[in-house]
LUMMITOR-455977 format. One line per 2 residues: number of its first residue (from 1); for each residue x, y, z of N, C-alpha, C, CB. Coordinates in Angstrom, 3 decimals. Glycine has a CB too. Example, Ala and Ser with C-alpha at 12.3 -4.5 7.8 and 13.67 -1.06 7.14 Angstrom:
BEGIN
1	13.190 -5.690 7.800 12.300 -4.500 7.800 13.200 -3.300 7.800 11.308 -4.473 9.046  12.850 -2.250 7.080 13.670 -1.060 7.140 12.900 0.030 7.870 14.084 -0.598 5.725
// end
This chain:
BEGIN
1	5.779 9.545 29.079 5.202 8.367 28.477 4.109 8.781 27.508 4.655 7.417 29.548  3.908 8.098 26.276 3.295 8.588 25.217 1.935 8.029 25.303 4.001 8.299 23.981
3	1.004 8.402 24.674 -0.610 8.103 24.925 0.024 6.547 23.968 -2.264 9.580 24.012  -0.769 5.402 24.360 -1.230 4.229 24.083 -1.721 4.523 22.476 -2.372 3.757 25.209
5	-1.650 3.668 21.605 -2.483 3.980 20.309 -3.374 2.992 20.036 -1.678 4.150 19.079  -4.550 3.083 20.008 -5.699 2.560 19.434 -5.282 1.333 18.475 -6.459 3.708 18.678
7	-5.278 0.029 18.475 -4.898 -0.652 17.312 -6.383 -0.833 16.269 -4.170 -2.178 17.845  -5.796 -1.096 15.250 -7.038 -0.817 13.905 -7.558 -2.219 14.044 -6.385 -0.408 11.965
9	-8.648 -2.273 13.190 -9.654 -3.794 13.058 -8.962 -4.406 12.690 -10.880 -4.059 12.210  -8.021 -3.730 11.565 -6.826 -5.181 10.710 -5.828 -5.498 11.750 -5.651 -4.614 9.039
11	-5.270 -4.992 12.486 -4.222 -5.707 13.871 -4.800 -6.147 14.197 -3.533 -5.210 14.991  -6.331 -6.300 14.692 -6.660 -6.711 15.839 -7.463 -8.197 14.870 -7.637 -5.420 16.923
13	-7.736 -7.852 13.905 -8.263 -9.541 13.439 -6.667 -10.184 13.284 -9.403 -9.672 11.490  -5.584 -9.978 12.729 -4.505 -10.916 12.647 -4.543 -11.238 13.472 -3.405 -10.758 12.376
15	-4.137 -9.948 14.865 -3.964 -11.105 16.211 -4.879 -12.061 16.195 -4.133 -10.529 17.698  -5.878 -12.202 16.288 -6.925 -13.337 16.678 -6.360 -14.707 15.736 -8.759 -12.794 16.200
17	-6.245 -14.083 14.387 -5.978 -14.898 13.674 -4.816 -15.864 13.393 -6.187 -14.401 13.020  -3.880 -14.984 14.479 -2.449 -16.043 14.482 -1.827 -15.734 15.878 -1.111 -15.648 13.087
19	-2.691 -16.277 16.346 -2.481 -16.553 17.938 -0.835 -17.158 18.138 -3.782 -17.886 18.545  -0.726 -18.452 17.066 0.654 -19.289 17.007 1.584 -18.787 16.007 0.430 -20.809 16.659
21	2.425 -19.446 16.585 3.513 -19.115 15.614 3.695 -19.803 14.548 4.628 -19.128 16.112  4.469 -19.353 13.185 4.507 -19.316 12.256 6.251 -19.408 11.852 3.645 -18.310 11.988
23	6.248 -20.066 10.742 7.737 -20.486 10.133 7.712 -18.940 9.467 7.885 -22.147 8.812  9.501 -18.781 9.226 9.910 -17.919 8.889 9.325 -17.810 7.055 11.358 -18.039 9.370
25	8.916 -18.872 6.608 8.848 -18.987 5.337 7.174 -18.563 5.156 9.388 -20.514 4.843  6.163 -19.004 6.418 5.128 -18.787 6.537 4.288 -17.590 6.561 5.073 -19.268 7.207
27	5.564 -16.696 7.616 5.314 -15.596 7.263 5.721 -14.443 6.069 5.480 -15.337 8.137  7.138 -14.943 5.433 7.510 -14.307 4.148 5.963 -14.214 3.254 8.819 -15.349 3.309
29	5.231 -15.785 3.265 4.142 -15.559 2.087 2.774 -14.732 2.921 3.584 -17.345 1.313  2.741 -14.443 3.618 1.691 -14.164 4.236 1.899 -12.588 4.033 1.582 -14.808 5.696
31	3.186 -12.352 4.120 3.774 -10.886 3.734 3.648 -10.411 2.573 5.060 -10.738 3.872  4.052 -11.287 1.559 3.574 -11.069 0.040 2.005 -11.157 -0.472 4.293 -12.143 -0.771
33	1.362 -11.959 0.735 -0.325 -12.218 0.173 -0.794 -10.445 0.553 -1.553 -13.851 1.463  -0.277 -10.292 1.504 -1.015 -8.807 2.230 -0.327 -7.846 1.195 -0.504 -8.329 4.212
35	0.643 -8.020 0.640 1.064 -6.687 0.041 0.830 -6.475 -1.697 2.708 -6.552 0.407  0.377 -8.018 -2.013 -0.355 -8.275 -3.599 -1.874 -7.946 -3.222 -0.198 -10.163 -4.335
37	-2.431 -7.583 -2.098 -3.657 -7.237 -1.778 -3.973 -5.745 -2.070 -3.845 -7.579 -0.437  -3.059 -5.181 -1.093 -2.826 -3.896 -1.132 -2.463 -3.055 -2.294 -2.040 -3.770 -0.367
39	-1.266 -3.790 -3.300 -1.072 -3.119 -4.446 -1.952 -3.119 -5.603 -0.033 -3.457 -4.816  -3.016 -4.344 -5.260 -4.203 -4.709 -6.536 -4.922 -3.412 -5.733 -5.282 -6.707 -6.646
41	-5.476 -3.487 -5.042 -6.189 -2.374 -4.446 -6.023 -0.850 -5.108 -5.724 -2.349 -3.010  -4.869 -0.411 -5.060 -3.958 1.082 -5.269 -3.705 1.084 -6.702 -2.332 1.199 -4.393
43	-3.501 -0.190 -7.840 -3.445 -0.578 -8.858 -4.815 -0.082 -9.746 -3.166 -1.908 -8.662  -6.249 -0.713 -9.042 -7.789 -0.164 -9.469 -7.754 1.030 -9.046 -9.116 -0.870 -8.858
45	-7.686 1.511 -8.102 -7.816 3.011 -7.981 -7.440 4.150 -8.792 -7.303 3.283 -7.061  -5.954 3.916 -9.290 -5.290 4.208 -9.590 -6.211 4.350 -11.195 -4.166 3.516 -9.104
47	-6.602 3.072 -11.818 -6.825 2.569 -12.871 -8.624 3.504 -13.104 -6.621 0.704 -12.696  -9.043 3.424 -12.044 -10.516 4.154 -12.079 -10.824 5.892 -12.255 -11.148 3.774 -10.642
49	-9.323 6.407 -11.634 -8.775 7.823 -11.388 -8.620 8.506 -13.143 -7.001 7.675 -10.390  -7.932 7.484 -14.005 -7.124 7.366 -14.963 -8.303 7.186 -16.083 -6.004 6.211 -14.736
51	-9.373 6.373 -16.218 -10.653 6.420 -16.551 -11.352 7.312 -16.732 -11.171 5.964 -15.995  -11.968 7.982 -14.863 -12.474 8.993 -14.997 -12.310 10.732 -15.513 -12.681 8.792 -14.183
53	-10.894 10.690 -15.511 -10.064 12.087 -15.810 -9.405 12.083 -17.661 -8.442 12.102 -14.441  -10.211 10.651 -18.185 -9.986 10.606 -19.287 -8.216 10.465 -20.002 -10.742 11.699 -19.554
55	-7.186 10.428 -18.815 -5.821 10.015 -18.496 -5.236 9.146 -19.812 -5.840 9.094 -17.054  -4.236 8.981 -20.125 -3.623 7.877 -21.060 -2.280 7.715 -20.415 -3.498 8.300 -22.745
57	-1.535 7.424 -21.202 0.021 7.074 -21.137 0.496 8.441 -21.517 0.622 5.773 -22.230  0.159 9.233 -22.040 0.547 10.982 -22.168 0.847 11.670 -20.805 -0.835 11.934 -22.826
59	-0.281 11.361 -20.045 -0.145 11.623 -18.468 1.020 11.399 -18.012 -0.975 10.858 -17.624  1.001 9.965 -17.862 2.465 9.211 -17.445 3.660 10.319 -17.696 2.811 7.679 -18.542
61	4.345 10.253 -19.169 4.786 10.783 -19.363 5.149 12.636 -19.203 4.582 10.165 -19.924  4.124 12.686 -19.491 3.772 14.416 -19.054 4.404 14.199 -16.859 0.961 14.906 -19.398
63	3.928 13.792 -16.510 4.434 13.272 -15.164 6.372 12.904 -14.931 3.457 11.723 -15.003  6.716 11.987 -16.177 8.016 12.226 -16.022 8.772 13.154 -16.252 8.462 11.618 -16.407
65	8.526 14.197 -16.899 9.083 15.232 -17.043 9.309 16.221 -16.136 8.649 15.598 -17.801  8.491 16.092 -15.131 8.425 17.463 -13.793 9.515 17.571 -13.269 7.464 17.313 -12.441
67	9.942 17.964 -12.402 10.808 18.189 -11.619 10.596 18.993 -10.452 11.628 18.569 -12.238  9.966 18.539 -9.250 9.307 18.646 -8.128 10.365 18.296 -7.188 8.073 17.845 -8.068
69	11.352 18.260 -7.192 12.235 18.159 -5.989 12.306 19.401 -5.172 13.617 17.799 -6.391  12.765 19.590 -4.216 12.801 20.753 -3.657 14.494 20.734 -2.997 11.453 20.886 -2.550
71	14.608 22.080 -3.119 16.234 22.170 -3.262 16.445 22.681 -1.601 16.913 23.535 -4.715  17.668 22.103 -1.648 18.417 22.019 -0.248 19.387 22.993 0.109 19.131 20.809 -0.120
73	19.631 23.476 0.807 20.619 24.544 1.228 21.773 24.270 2.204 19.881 25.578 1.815
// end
């Protein structure tokens, strides 16, 4: 049997926060509110990274060009 895991502040406020249940449609948007949260979040970061390192759309590109896969046998 595996050690128990610690749940984080964010599980543990939803639970509180939705004690009841919820329509299937209720939770679809509640799914999209948390994940337009998260991507604005990773979006500025992203955007502040890109700022500070003096970055453009050259980057980007310079980025599509790699080829970082790693080969299989």
């Amino acid at each position: 049997m595996g050690a128990a895991k610690k749940l984080t502040n964010l599980q543990i406020e939803l639970l509180e926060v939705f004690k009841y249940d919820l329509s299937e449609t209720q939770l679809k948007e509640i799914r999209a509110l948390l994940a337009d949260y998260f991507a604005e979040k990773v979006t500025h970061d992203i955007d502040q990274l890109f700022e500070a390192k003096g970055w453009g759309a050259e980057k980007i590109e310079e980025w599509s060009k790699e080829h970082m896969r790693t080969k299989y046998n």
